[in-house]
C-alpha positions as CSV (number, residue, x, y, z in Angstrom):
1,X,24.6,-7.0,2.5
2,X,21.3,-6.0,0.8
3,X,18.0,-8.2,2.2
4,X,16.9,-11.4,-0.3
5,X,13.3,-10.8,-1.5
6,X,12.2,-14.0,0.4
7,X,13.6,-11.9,3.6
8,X,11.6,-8.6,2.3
9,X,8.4,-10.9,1.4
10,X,8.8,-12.2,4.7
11,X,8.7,-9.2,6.8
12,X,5.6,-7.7,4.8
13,X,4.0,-10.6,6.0
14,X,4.8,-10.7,9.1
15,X,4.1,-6.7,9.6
16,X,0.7,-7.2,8.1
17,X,-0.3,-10.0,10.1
18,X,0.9,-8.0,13.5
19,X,-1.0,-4.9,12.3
20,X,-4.1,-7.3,11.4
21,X,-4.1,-9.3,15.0
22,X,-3.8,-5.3,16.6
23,X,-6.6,-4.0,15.0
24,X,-8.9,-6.7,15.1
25,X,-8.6,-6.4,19.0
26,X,-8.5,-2.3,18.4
27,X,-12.1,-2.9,16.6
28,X,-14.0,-5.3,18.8
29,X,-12.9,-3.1,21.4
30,X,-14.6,0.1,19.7
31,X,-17.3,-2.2,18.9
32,X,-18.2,-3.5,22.2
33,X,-18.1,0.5,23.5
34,X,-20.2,1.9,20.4
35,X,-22.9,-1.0,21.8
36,X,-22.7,-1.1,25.4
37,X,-25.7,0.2,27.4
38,X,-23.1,2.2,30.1
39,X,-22.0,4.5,26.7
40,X,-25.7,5.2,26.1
41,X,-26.3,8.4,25.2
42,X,-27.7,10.9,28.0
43,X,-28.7,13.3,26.1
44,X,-28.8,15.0,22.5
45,X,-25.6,16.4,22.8
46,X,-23.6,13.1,24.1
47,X,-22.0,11.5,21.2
48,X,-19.8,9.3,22.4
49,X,-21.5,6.4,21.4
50,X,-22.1,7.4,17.7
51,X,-18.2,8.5,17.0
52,X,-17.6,5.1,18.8
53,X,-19.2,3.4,16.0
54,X,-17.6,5.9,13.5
55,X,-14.2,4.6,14.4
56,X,-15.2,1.3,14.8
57,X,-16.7,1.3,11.3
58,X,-13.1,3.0,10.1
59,X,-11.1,0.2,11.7
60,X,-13.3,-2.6,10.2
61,X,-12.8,-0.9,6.7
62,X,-9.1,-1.2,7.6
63,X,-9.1,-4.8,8.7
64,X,-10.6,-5.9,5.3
65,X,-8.1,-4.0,3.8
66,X,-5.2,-5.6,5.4
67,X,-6.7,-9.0,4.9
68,X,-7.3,-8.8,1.3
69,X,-3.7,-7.3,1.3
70,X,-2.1,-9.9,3.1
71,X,-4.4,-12.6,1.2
72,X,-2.7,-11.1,-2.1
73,X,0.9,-11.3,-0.3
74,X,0.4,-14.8,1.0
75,X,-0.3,-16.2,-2.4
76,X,2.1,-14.5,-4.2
77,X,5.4,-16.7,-5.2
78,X,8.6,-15.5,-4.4
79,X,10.5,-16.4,-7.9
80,X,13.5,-15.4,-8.8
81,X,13.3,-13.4,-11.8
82,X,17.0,-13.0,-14.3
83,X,17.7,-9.3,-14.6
84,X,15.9,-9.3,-18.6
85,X,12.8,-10.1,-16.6
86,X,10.1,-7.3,-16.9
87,X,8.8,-6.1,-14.2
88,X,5.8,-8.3,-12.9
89,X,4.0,-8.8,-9.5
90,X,6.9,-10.3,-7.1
91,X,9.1,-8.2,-8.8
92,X,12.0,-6.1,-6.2
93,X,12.7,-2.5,-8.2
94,X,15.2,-0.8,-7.1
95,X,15.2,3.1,-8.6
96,X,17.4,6.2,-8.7
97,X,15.7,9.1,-9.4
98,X,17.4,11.9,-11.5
99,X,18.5,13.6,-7.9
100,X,20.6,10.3,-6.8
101,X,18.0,8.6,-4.2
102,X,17.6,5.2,-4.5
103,X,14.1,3.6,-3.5
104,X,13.2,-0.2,-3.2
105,X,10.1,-1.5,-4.1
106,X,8.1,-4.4,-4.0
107,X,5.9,-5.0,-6.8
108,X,2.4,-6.8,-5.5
109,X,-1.0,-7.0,-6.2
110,X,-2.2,-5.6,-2.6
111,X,-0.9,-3.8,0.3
112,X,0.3,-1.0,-1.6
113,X,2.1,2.1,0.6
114,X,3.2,-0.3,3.2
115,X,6.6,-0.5,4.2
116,X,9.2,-2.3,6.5
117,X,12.9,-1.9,7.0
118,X,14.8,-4.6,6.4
119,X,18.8,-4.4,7.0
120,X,18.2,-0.7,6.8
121,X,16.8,-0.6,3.8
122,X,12.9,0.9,3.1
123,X,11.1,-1.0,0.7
124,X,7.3,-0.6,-0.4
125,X,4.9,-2.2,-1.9
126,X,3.5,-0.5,-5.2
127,X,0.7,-1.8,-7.2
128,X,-0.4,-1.6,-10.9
129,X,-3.2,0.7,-9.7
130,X,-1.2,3.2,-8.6
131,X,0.8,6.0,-10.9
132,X,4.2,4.7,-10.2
133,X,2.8,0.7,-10.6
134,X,1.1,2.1,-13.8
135,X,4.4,3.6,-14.8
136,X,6.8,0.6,-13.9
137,X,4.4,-2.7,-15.1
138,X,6.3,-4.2,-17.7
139,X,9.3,-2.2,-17.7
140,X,13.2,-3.9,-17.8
141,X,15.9,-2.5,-15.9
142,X,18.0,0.5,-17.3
143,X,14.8,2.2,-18.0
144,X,14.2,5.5,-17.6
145,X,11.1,6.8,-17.1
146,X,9.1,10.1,-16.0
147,X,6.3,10.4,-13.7
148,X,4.2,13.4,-13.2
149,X,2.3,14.0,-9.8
150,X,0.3,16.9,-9.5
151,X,2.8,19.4,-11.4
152,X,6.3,17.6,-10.2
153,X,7.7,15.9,-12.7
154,X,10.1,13.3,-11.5
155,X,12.7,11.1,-13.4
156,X,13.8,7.6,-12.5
157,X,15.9,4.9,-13.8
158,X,15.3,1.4,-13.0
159,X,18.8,0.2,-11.4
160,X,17.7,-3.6,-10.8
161,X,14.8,-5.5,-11.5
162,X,15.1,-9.0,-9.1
């Protein structure tokens, strides 16, 4: 039996919320070393300090990310859409692409490229600012549609729209 888009909705949240609470501690942590007088650098040559605040200034970038992703998550409503919906934020898509592999995604307007497992199936999120959101906004199912990246060209039909 295929997940219910609460279920998938639900485990985005709860992955992005465990990924937030790690790196959070992951950051002060690089924080507190990048500062502390014991990482001091000795001489022109340590730099153990200054990539210590590199990282930590990666890893903040990262938490603001994943809180205005799951910001974006958390107020999204999990409707139920009739299959003549078009294809919207909340939206599960579920493709086939002109080779036979199925993808599910999970159309939202944050937190794209994340992806869980749920009852063995992958779904990611996609957003309208990426090429494959760009392609898919406002679609119905039974489309088909192309999408070029880099010089592949790739064809998909929309199986379901939920």
């Amino acid at each position: 039996m295929r997940a219910t888009k609460k279920e998938i909705h639900q485990r985005f949240i709860e992955a992005l919320t465990s990924e937030l609470e790690s790196l959070t501690a992951a950051t002060r942590n690089s924080i507190s070393q990048a500062t502390s007088e014991a990482h001091r650098a000795e001489s022109k040559y340590d730099t153990f300090s200054l990539e210590s605040s590199y990282l930590a200034r990666g890893q903040a970038q990262r938490v603001e990310e994943l809180r205005f992703a799951l910001d974006r998550l958390s107020a999204l409503a999990v409707k139920e859409l009739s299959g003549a919906s078009p294809i919207q934020h909340g939206s599960l898509v579920r493709l086939e692409a002109a080779d036979g592999k199925a993808r599910t995604l999970y159309f939202c307007p944050g937190g794209g490229g994340e992806q869980v497992a749920v009852d063995g199936e992958e779904v990611c999120i996609v957003t309208a600012q990426s090429l494959l959101g760009k392609a898919l906004l406002g679609k119905f199912a039974g489309a088909a549609f192309e999408l070029k990246i880099g010089r592949a060209t790739q064809t998909y039909r929309i199986a379901a729209v939920e």
